[in-house]
GUBA-543254 format. One record per residue: residue in one letter; y, x, z of N, C-alpha, C in turn. Coordinates in nm, 3 decimals. Each point is the difference from the previous one (the first is absolute). Example, Ala and Ser with C-alpha at 12.3 -4.5 7.8 and 13.67 -1.06 7.14 Angstrom:
! GUBA-543254
<rec residu="a" n_north="-0.569" n_east="1.319" n_up="0.780" ca_north="0.119" ca_east="-0.089" ca_up="0.000" c_north="0.120" c_east="0.090" c_up="0.000"/>
<rec residu="s" n_north="0.105" n_east="-0.035" n_up="-0.072" ca_north="0.119" ca_east="0.082" ca_up="0.006" c_north="0.109" c_east="-0.077" c_up="0.073"/>
This chain:
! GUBA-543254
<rec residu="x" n_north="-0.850" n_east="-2.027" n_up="-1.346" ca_north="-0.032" ca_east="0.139" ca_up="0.022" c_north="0.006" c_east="0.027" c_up="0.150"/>
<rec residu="x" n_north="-0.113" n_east="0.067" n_up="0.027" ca_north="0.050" ca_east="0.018" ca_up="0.152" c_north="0.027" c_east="0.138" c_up="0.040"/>
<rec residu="x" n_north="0.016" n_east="0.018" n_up="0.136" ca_north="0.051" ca_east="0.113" ca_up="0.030" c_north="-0.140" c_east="0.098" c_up="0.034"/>
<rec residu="x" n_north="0.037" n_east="0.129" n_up="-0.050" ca_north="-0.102" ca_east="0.106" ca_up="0.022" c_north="0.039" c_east="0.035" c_up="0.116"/>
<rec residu="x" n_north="-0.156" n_east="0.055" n_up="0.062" ca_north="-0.026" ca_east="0.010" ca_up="0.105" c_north="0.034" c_east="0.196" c_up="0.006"/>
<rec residu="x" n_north="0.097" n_east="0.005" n_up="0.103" ca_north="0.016" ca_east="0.212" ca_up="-0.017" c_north="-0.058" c_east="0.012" c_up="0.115"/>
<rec residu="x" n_north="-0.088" n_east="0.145" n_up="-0.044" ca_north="-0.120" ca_east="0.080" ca_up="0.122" c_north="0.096" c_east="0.018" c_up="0.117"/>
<rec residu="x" n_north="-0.023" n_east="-0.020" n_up="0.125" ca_north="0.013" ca_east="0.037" ca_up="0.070" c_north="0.060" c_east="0.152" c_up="0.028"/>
<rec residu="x" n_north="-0.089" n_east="0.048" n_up="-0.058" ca_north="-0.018" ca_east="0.169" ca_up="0.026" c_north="0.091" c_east="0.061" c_up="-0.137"/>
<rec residu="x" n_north="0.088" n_east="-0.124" n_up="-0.060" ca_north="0.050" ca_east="0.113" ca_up="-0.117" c_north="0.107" c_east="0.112" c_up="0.059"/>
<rec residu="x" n_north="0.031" n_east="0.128" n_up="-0.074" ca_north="0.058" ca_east="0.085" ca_up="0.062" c_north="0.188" c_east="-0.032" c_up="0.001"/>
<rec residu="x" n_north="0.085" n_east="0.033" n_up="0.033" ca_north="0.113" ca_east="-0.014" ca_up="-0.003" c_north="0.056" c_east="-0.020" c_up="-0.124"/>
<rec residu="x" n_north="-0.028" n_east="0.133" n_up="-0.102" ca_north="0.041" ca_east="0.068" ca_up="-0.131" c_north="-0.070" c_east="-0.088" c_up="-0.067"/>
<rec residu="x" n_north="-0.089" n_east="-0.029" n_up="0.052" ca_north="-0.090" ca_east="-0.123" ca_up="-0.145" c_north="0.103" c_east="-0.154" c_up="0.001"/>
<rec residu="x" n_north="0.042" n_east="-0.036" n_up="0.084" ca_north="0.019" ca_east="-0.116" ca_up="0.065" c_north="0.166" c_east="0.005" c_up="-0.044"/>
<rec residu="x" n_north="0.055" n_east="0.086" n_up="0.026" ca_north="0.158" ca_east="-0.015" ca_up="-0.062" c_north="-0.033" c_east="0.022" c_up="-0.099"/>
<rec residu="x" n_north="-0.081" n_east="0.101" n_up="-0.104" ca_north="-0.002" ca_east="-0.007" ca_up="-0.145" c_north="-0.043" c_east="-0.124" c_up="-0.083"/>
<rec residu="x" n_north="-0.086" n_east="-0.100" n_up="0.140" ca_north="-0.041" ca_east="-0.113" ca_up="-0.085" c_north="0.102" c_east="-0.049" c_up="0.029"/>
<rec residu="x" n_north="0.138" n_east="-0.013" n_up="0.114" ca_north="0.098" ca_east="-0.125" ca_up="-0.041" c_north="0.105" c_east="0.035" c_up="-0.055"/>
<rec residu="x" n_north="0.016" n_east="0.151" n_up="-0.038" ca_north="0.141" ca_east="0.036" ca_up="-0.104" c_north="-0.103" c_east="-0.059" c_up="-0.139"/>
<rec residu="x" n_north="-0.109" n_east="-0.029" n_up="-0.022" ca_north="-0.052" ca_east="-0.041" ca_up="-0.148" c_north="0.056" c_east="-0.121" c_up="-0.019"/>
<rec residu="x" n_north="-0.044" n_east="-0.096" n_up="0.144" ca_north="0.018" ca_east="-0.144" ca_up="-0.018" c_north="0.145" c_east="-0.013" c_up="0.004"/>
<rec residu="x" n_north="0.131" n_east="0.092" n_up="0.054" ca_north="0.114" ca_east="-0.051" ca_up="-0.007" c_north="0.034" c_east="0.047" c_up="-0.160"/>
<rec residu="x" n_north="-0.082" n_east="0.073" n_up="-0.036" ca_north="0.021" ca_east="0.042" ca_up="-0.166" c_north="-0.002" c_east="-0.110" c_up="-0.085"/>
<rec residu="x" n_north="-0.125" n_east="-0.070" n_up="0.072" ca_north="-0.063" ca_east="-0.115" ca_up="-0.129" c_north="0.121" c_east="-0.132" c_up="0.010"/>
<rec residu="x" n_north="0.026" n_east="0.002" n_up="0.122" ca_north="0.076" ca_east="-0.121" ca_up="0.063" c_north="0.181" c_east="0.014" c_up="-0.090"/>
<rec residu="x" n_north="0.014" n_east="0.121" n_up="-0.009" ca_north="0.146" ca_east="0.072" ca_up="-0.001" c_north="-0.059" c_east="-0.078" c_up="-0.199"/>
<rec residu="x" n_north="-0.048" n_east="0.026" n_up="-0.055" ca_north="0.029" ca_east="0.000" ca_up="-0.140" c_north="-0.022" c_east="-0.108" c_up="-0.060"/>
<rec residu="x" n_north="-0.043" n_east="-0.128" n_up="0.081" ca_north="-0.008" ca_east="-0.076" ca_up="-0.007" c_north="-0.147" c_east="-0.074" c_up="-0.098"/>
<rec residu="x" n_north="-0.092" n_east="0.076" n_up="-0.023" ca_north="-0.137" ca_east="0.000" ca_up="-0.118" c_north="-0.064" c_east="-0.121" c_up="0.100"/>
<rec residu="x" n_north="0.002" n_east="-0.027" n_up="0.149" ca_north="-0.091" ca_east="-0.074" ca_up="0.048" c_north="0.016" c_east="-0.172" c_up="-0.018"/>
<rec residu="x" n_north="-0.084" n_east="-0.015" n_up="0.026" ca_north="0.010" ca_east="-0.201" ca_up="-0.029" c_north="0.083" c_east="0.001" c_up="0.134"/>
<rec residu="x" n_north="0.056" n_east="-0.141" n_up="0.022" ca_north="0.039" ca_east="-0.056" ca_up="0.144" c_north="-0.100" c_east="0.015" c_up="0.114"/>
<rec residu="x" n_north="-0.143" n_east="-0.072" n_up="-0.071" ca_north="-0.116" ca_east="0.002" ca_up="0.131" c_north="-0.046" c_east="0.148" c_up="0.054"/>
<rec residu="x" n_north="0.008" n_east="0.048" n_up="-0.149" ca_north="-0.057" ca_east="0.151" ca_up="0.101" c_north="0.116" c_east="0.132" c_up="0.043"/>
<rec residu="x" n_north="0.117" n_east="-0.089" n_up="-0.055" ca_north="0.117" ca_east="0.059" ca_up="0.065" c_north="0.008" c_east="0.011" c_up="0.146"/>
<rec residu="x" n_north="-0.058" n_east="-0.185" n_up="0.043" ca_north="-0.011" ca_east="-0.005" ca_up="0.139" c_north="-0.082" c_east="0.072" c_up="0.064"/>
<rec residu="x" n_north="-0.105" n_east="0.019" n_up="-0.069" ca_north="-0.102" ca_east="0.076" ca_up="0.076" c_north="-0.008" c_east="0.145" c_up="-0.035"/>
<rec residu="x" n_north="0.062" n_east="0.069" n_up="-0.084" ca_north="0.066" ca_east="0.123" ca_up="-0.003" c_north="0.050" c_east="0.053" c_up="0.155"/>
<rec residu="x" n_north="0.136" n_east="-0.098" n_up="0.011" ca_north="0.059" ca_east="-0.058" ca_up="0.140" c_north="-0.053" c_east="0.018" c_up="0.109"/>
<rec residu="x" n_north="-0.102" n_east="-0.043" n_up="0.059" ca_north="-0.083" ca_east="-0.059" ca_up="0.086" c_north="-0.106" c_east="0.162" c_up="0.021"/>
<rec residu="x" n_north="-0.046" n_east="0.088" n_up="-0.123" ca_north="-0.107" ca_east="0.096" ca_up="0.026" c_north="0.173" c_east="0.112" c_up="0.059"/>
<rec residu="x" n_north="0.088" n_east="-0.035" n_up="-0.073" ca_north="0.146" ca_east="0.113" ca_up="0.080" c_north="0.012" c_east="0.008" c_up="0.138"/>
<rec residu="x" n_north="0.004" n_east="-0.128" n_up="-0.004" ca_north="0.026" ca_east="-0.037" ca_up="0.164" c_north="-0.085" c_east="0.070" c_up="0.107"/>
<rec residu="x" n_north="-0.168" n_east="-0.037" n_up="-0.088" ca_north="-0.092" ca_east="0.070" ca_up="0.094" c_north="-0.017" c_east="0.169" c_up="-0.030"/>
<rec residu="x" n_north="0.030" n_east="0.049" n_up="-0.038" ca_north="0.049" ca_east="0.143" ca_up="-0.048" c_north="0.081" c_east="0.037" c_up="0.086"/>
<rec residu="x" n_north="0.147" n_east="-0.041" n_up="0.033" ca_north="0.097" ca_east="0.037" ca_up="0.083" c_north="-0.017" c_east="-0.024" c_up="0.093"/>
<rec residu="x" n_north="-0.084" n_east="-0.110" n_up="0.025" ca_north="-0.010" ca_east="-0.020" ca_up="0.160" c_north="-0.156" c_east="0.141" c_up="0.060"/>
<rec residu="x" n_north="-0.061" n_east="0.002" n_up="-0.132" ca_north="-0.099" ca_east="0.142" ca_up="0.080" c_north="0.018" c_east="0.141" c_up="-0.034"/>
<rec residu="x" n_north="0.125" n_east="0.035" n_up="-0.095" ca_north="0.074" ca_east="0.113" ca_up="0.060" c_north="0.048" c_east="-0.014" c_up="0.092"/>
<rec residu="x" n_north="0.106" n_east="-0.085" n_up="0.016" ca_north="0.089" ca_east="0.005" ca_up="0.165" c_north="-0.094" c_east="0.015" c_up="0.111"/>
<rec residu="x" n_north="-0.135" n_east="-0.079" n_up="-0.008" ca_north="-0.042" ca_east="0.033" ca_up="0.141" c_north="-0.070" c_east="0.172" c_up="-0.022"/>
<rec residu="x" n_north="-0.025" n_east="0.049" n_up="-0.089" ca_north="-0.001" ca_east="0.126" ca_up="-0.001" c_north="0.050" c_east="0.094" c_up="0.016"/>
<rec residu="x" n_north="0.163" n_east="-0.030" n_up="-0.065" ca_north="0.096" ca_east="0.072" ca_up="0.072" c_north="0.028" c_east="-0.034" c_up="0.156"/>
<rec residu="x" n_north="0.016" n_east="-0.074" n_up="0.049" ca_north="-0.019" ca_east="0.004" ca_up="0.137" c_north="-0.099" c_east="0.023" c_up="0.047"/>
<rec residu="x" n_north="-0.148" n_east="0.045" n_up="-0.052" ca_north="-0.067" ca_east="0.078" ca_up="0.076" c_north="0.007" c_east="0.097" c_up="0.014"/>
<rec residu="x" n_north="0.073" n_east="0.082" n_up="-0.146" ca_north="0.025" ca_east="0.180" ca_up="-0.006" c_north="0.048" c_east="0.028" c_up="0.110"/>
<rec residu="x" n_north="0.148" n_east="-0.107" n_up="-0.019" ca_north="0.123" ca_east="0.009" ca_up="0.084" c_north="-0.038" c_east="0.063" c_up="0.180"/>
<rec residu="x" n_north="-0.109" n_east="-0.145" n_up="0.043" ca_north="-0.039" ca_east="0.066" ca_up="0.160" c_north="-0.099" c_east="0.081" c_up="0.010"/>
<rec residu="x" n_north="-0.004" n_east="0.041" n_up="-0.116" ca_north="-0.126" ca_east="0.150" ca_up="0.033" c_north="0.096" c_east="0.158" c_up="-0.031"/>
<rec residu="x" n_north="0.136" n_east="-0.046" n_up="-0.054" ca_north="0.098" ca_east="0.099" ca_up="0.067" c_north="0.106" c_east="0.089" c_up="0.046"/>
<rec residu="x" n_north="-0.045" n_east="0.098" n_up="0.052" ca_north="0.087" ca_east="0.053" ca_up="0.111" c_north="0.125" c_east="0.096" c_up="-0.061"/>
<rec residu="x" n_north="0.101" n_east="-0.005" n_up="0.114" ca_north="0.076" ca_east="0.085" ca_up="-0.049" c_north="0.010" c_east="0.127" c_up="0.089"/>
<rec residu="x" n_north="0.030" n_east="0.122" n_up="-0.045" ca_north="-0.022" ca_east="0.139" ca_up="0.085" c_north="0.133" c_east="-0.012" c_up="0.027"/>
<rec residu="x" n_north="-0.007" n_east="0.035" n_up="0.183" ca_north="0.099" ca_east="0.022" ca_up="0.032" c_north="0.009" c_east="0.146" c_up="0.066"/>
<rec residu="x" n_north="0.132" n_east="0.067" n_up="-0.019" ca_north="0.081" ca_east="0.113" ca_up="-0.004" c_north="0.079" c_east="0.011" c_up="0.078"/>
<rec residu="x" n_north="-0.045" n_east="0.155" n_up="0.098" ca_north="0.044" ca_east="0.006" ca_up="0.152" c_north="0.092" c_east="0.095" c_up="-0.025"/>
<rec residu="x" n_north="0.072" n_east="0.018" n_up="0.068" ca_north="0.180" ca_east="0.072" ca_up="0.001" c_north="-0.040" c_east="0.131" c_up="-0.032"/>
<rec residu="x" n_north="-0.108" n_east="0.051" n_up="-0.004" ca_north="-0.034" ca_east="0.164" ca_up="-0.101" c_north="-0.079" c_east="-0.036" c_up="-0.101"/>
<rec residu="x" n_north="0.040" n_east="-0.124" n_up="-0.071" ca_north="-0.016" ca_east="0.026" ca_up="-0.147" c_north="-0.180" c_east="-0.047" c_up="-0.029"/>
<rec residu="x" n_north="-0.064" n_east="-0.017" n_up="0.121" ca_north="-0.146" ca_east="0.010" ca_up="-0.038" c_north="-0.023" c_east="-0.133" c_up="0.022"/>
<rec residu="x" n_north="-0.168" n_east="-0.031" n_up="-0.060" ca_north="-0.052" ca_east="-0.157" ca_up="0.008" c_north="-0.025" c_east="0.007" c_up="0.179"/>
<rec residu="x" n_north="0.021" n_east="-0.127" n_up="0.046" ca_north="0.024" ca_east="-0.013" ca_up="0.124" c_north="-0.095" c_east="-0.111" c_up="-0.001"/>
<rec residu="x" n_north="-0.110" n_east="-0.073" n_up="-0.056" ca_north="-0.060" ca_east="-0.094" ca_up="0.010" c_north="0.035" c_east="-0.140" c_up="-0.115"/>
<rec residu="x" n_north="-0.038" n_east="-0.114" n_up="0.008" ca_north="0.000" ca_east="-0.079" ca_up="-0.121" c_north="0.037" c_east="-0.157" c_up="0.076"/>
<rec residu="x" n_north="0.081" n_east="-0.089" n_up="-0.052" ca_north="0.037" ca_east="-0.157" ca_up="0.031" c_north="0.019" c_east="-0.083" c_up="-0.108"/>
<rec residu="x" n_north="-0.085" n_east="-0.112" n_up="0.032" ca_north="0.016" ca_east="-0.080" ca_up="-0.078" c_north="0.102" c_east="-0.044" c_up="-0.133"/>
<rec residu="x" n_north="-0.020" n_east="-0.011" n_up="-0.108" ca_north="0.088" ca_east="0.015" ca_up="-0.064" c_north="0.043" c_east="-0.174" c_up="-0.008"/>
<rec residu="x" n_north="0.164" n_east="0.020" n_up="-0.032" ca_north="0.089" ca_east="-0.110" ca_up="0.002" c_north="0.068" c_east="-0.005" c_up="-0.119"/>
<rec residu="x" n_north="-0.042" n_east="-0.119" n_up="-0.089" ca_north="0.032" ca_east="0.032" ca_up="-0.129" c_north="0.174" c_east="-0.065" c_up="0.040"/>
């Protein structure tokens, strides 16, 4: 069995909903060994293209910063 190929362009919400499925299928144990592995293997590539998504949210942003009367004073990078 080989490994499926995920779009590029899938959205965040699509992409964790497809790997909470596969840790579903994995968790109950219904899969063979081989496509256990490759269950495995489409996770991996799942988590690895949320994370780089979340680190893209992440540097796109900012945090408002708040000047000694209470008001927005301009915006800096946010530091998770």
């Amino acid at each position: 069995m080989s490994v499926e190929t995920l779009p590029a362009d899938l959205s965040f919400e699509a992409a964790l909903a497809k790997l909470e499925s596969i840790v579903k299928k994995l968790e109950t144990g219904e899969a063979s060994l081989e496509e256990s592995i490759t269950l495995y293997e489409q996770g991996q590539a799942l988590k690895q293209q949320c994370d780089a998504k979340l680190a893209h949210a992440q540097a796109r942003i900012e945090r408002i910063r708040v000047g000694e009367d209470g008001q927005a004073a301009g915006t800096t990078p946010f530091d998770a």
